[in-house]
N, C-alpha and C positions, 0 to 999 in steps of 0.2 A: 501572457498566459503563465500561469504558475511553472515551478518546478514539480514533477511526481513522484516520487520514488516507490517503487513495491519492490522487498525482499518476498522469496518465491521459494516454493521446492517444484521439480517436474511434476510430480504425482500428484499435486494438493488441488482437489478439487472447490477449496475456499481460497485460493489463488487463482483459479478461472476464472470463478463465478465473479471476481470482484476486476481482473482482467478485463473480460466482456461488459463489463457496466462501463469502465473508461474508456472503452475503444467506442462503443456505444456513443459516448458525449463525445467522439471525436479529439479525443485528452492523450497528446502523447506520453511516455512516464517511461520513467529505466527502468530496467530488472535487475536486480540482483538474485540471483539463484545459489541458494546456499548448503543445496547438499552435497556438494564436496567441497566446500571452504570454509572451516572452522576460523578462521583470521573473518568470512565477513558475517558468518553467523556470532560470532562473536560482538563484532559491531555493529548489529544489527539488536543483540540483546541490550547491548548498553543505548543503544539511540532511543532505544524503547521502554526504556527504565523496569529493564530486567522482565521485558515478555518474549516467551520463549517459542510462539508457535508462531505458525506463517497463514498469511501476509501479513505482514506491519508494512504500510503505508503512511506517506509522508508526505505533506502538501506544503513546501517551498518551508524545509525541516522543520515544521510544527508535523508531530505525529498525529494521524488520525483516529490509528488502531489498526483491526483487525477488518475482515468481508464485512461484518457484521457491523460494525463501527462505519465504515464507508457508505452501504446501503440504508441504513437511518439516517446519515446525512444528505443524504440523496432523499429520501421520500419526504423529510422536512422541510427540504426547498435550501435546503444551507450549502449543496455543496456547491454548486455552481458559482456561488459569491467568492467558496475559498478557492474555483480555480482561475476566475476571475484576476486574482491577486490582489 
């Protein structure tokens, strides 16, 4: 099984909705929660080549993007291959 990563804020409800989709496919993933630590919202803009909003998601450190970036790969049929590895 892949690596996951999702950077998070608590409040972000484009970090649930994308949350629920990998708990959904039974896909474990770390959180990162970045509203109070500018050291990893920081590294979480550079991993991202300077996107600033949440989630940015990470599928074994190839980014994927954003909720929205994640659920199109899902309705194409693609994401299951990247968590495949």
């Amino acid at each position: 099984m892949s690596k996951v990563e999702i950077y998070t804020k608590f409040t972000c409800g484009f970090c649930f909705r994308a949350k629920t989709l990998l708990e959904k496919k039974n896909v474990s993933f770390e959180e990162t929660d970045i509203s109070m630590d500018g050291s990893k919202r920081e590294e979480m803009i550079q991993r991202s080549g300077g996107r600033m909003t949440v989630p940015q998601i990470f599928i074994d450190d190839r980014h994927i993007g954003g909720s929205d970036d994640l659920a199109a790969l899902e309705q194409s049929g693609e994401l299951d291959a990247l968590l495949a590895g």
